[in-house]
TISE-184691 format. One record per atom (N, C-alpha, C): residue in three letters; atom name; x negated, y, z. Coordinates in Angstrom, 3 decimals. Example, Ala and Ser with C-alpha at 12.3 -4.5 7.8 and 13.67 -1.06 7.14 Angstrom:
// residues 2
ALA;N;-13.190;-5.690;7.800
ALA;CA;-12.300;-4.500;7.800
ALA;C;-13.200;-3.300;7.800
SER;N;-12.850;-2.250;7.080
SER;CA;-13.670;-1.060;7.140
SER;C;-12.900;0.030;7.870
// end
This chain:
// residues 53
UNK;N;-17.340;-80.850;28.293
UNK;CA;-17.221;-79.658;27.489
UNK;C;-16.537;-80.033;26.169
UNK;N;-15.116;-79.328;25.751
UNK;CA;-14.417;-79.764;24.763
UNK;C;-15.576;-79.224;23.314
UNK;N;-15.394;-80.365;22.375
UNK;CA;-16.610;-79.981;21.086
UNK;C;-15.825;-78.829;20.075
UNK;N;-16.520;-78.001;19.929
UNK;CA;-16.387;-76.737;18.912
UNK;C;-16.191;-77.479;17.588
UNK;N;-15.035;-77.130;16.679
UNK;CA;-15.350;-78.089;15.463
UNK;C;-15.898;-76.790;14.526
UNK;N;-16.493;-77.175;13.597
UNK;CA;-17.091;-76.095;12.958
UNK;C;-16.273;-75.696;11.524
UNK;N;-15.857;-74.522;11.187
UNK;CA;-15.237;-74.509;10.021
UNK;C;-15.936;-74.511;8.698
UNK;N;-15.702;-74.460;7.293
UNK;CA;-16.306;-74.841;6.616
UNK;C;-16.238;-72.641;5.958
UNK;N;-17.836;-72.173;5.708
UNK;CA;-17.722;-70.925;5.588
UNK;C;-17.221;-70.629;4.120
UNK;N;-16.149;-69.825;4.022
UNK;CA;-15.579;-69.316;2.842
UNK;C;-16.264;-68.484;1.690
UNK;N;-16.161;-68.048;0.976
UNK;CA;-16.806;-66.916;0.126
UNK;C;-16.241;-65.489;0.236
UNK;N;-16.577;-65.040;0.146
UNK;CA;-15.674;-63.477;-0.457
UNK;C;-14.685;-63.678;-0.951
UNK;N;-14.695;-64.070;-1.884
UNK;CA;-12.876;-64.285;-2.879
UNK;C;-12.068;-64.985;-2.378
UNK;N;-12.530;-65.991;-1.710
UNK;CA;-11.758;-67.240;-1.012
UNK;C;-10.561;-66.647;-0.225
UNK;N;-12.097;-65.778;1.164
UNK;CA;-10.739;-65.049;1.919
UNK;C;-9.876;-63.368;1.524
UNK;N;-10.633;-63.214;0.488
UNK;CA;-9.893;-62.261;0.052
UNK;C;-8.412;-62.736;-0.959
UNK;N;-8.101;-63.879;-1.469
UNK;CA;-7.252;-64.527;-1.605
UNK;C;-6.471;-64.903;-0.511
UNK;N;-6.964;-65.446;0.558
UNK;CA;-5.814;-65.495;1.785
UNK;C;-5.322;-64.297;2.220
UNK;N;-6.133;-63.244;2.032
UNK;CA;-5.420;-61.558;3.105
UNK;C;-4.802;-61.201;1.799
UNK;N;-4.590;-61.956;0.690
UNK;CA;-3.746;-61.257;-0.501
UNK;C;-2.235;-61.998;-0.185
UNK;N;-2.561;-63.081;0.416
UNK;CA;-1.531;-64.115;0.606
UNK;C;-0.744;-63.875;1.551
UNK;N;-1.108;-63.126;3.036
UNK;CA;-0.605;-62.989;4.245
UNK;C;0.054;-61.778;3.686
UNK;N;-0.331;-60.545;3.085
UNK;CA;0.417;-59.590;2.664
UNK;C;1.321;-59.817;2.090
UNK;N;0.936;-60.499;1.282
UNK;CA;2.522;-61.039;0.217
UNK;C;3.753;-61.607;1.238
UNK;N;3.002;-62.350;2.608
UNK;CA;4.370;-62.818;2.689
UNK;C;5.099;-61.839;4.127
UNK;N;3.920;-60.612;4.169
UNK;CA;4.600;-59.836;5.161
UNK;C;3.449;-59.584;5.889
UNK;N;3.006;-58.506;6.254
UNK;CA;2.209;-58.649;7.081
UNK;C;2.412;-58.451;8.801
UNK;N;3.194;-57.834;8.978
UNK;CA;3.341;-57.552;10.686
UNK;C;3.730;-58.882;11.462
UNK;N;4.062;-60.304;10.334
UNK;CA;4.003;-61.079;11.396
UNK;C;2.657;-62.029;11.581
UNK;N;1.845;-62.053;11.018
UNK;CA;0.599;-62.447;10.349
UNK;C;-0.664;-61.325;11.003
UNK;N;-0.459;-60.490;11.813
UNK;CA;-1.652;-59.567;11.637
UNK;C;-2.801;-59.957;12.386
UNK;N;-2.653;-60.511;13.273
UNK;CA;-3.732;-61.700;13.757
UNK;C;-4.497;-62.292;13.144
UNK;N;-4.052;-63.119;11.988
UNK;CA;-4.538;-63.855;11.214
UNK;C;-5.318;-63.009;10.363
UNK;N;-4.598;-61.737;9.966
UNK;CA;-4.737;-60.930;9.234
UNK;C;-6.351;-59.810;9.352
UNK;N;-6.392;-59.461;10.376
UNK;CA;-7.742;-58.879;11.612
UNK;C;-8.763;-60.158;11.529
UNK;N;-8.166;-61.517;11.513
UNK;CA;-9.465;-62.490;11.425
UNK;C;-10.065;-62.510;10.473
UNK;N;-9.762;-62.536;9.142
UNK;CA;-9.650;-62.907;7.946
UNK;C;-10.386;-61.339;7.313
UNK;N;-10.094;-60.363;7.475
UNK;CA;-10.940;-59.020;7.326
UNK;C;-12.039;-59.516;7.934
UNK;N;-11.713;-59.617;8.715
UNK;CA;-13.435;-59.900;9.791
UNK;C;-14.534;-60.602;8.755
UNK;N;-13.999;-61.543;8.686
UNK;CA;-14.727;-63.121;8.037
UNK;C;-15.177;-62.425;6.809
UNK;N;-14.108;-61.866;6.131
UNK;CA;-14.176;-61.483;4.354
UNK;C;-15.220;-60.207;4.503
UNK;N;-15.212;-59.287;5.203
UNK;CA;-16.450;-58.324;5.566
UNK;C;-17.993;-58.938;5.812
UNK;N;-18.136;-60.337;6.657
UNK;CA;-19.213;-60.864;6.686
UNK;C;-19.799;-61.557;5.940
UNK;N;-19.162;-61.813;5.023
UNK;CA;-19.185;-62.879;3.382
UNK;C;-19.555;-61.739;2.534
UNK;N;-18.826;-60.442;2.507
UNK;CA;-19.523;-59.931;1.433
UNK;C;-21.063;-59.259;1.885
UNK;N;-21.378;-59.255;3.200
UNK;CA;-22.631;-58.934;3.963
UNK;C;-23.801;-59.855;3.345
UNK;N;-23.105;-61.112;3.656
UNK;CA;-23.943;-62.366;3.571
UNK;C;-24.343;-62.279;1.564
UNK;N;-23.054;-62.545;0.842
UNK;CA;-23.326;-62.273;-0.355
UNK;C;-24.356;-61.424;-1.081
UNK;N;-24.235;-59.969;-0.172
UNK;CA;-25.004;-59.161;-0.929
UNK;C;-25.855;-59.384;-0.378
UNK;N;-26.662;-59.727;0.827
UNK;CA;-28.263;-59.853;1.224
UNK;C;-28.536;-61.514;-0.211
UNK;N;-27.572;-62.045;-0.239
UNK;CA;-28.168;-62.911;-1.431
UNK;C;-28.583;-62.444;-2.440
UNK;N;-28.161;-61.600;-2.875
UNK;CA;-28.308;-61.044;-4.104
UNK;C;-29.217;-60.212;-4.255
UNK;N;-29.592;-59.753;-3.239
UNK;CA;-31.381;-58.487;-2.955
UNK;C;-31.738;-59.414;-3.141
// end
């Protein structure tokens, strides 16, 4: 079974700095990346705010 490497989890700003970045450089060729990166940045600010209750 090939090993899963694990990524290191971002913050809110982190990836909201990268989907600022993919726009800048265009988005229709990037939108993949682009759909991941919403994803991630939606669950960070989930995660964030249950920190903060």
């Amino acid at each position: 079974m090939p090993e899963t490497i694990e990524m290191p989890r971002l913050t809110a700003a982190e990836l909201n700095e990268q989907i600022r970045v993919l726009v800048r450089r265009g988005l229709p060729a990037a939108a993949e990346e682009y759909q991941r990166l919403v994803v991630a940045w939606a669950e960070a600010m989930r995660a964030e705010q249950a920190l903060a209750a």
